[in-house]
N, C-alpha and C positions, 0 to 999 in steps of 0.2 A: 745637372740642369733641373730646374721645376717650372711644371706642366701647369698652369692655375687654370683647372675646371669647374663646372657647376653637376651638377647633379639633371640628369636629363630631362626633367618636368619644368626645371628653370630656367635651362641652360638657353642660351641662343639672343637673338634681339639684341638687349642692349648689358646682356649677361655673359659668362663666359660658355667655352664651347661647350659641346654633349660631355660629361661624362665613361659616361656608357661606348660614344663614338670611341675616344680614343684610344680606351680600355679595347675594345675592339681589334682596333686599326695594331694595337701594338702586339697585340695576342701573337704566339707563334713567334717572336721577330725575338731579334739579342736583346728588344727595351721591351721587350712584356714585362705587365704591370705585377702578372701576380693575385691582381683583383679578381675575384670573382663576379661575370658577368650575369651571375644568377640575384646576386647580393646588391650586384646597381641596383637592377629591375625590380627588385624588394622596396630597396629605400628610395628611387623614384615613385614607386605606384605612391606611399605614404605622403609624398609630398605634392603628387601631380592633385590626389584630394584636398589636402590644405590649400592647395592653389587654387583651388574653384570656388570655397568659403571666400576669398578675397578679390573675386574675380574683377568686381566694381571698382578697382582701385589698380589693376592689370595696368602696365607699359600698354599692353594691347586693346585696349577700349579707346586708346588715340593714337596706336601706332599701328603700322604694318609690317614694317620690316627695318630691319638695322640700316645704318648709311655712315660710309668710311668719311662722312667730312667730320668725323671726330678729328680724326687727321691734321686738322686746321685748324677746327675753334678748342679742339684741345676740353671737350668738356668730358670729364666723367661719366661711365659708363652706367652708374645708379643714376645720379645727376640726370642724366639726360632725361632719364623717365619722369625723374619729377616736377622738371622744369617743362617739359612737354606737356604735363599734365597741369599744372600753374598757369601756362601759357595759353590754354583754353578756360579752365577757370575763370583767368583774367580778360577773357574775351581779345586773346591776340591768336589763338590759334592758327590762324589763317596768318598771320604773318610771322610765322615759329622761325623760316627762312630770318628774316630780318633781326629775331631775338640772338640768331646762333653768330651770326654776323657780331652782333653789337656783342655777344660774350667775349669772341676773340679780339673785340677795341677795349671793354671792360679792362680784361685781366692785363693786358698792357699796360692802363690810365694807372692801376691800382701794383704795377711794377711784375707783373710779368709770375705771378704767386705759383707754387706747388699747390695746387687742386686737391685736398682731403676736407673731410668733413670738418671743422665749418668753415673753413675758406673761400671752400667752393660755391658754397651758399651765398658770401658777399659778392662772388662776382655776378651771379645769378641776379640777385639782386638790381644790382644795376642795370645790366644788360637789360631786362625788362623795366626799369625807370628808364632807362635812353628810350626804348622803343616807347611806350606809352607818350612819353612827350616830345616824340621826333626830335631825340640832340642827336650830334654825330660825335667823335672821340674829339673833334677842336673845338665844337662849341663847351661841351661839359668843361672843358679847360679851362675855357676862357671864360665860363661863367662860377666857376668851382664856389666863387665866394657870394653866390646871390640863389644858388638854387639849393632847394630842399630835400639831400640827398637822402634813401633808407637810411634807419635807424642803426641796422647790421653794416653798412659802408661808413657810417660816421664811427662806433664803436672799435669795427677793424681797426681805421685809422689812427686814434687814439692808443691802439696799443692792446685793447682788450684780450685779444686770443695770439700776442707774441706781435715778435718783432719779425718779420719775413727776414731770409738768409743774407738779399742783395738789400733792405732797409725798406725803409718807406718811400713813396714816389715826392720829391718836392720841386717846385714850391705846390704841388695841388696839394699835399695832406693840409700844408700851414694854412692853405686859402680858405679847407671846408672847416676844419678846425678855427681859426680864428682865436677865442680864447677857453678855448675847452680843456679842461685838466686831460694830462695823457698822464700812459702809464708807461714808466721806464723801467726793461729787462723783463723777466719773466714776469706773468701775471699773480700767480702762485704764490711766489715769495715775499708778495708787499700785502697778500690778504690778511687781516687780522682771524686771529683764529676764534671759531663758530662753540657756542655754548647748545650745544645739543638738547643737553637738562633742559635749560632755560628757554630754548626754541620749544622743544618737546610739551610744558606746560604752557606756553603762551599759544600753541593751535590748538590743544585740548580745553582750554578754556574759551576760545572762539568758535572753536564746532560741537562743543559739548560731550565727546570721545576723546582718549588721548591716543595719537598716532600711532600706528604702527612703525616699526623701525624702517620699512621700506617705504612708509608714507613720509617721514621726519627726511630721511636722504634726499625725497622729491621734494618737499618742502624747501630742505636746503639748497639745491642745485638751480634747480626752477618753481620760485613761490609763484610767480602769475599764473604757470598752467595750474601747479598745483591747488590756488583757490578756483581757478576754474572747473576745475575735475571735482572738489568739493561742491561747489555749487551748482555743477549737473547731480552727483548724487544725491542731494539735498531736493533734488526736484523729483528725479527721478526714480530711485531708491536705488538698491543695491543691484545693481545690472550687470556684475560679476556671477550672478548665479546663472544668466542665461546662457546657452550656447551661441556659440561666431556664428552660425547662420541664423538663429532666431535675433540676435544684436542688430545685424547687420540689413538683415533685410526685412525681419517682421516675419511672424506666424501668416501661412495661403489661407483662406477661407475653408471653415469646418476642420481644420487641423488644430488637432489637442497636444498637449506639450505638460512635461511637469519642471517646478522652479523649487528645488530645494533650497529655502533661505537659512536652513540650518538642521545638522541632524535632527532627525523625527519630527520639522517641521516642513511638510512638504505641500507646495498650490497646486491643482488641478486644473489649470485653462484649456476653452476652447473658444478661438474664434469665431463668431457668429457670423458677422456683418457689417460694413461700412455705409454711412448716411452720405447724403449729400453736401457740400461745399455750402457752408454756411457764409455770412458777408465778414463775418471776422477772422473768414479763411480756415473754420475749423471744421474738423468731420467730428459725428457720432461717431464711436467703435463701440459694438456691442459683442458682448463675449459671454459666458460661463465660467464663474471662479465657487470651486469646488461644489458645481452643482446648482448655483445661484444666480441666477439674470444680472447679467451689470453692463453697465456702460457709461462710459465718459469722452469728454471732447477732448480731441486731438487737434495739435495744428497740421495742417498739410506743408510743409516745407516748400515742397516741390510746386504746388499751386499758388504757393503767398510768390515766388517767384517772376510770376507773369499777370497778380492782382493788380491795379493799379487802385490804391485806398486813400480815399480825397476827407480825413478826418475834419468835423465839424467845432465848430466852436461851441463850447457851452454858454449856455443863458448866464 
């Protein structure tokens, strides 16, 4: 038999159990592990620190404790997190009850799916398009052919990521479908094959660099993130060189940092000081680079949030 654990700094919520516990619990008995309890608590402490770099994005900044109606809606144990965290995003937080409901009429409507990554996503999906526009699992039915379902429920449908074991659900796929090309049998097999070369010089002559091998495989897999990811670098420069909590959160005031942008070429920052909310929603940031007074306007995210901006018309 196998035991599927997590590692003790992760372990719990909507993760698997302690590690370390059951290394523990089995010590001494005929199923001792063998593992060394000293060697958890090594490669825990490693990761309970990685974990606090990520804290803002924690299961636990909207949850509190795990709850066995996975049982019934049947949602995945990573899933949950993220769709709990989507579900406040989206301003349904407060009715997460009613999302977990509509996942288990979702994954029904859509034939009853094995739950892995991206599946589970399409059900997610919906489940949160039913709640945002109060359908229940007989109206989506009976409206299949007149409502504007996600983009990932329309694609599933068609065929894009396989065929499900028991098929497609109908008559709903043919309704939201209508006359949409599907894709028949594996997805894979009917893809024509990708010119690499040919991709390779056609983003280096759009971003003025030619891609790294790992940037060409994003390109290929996912072009939208990938010109998106471009086009924040483009704005914002090479933000690989910072460290995950300077990324993630920003330099505290009077804290100095250095950004190697390449061997032997190394910045000196120190944050000075933040201005006030300008009406374009932007702050001064004032700092020190390599000893020299600067500063530039920032937008405040988190302030443009709750502006309300009544833009004017020009003469």
């Amino acid at each position: 038999d196998v035991v599927d654990v997590a590692v003790d700094a992760m372990s719990g919520m909507t993760s698997q159990p302690s590690m370390g516990a059951v290394v523990a619990c089995a010590r001494g008995t005929p199923l001792d592990t063998g593992i060394s309890l000293e060697k958890v608590f090594e490669y825990s402490e490693y990761w309970e620190g990685a974990r606090g770099l990520y804290a803002a994005f924690d299961c636990t900044a909207t949850m509190k404790s795990g709850n066995a109606d996975v049982y019934e809606n049947e949602i995945p144990g990573g899933q949950y997190t993220n769709l709990h965290f989507q579900a406040h995003a989206m301003g349904l937080g407060h009715k997460f009850k009613e999302v977990k409901r509509a996942y288990a009429e979702a994954n029904k409507l859509l034939g009853d799916l094995i739950k892995v990554t991206p599946s589970s996503k399409v059900v997610g999906d919906l489940a949160q398009f039913m709640v945002q526009n109060g359908l229940g699992r007989e109206e989506v039915e009976a409206r299949a052919d007149e409502l504007s379902f996600p983009q990932s429920v329309v694609e599933f449908l068609q065929g894009h990521i396989g065929t499900p074991p028991g098929g497609f659900p109908e008559p709903f796929r043919s309704r939201v479908l209508k006359d949409l090309p599907r894709v028949e049998g594996r997805p894979g097999a009917s893809l024509p094959p990708l010119d690499f070369e040919a991709l390779g010089k056609e983003l280096g002559g759009r971003h003025g660099v030619p891609p790294s091998p790992e940037e060409l495989l994003s390109a290929a897999l996912y072009p939208k993130v990938y010109e998106e990811f471009r086009g924040f670098t483009s704005t914002f420069g090479p933000v690989s060189c910072l460290g995950t909590r300077l990324f993630l959160e920003g330099p505290a005031i009077a804290e100095e940092f250095e950004v190697e942008l390449e061997r032997g070429k190394t910045l000196h920052i120190k944050a000075l000081a933040l201005g006030d909310l300008n009406a374009a929603g932007q702050r001064e940031v004032f700092f020190e680079l390599n000893g020299q007074l600067r500063s530039i306007l920032v937008r405040d995210t988190q302030a443009l949030k709750e502006m309300h901006v009544h833009p004017k018309a020009s003469r």
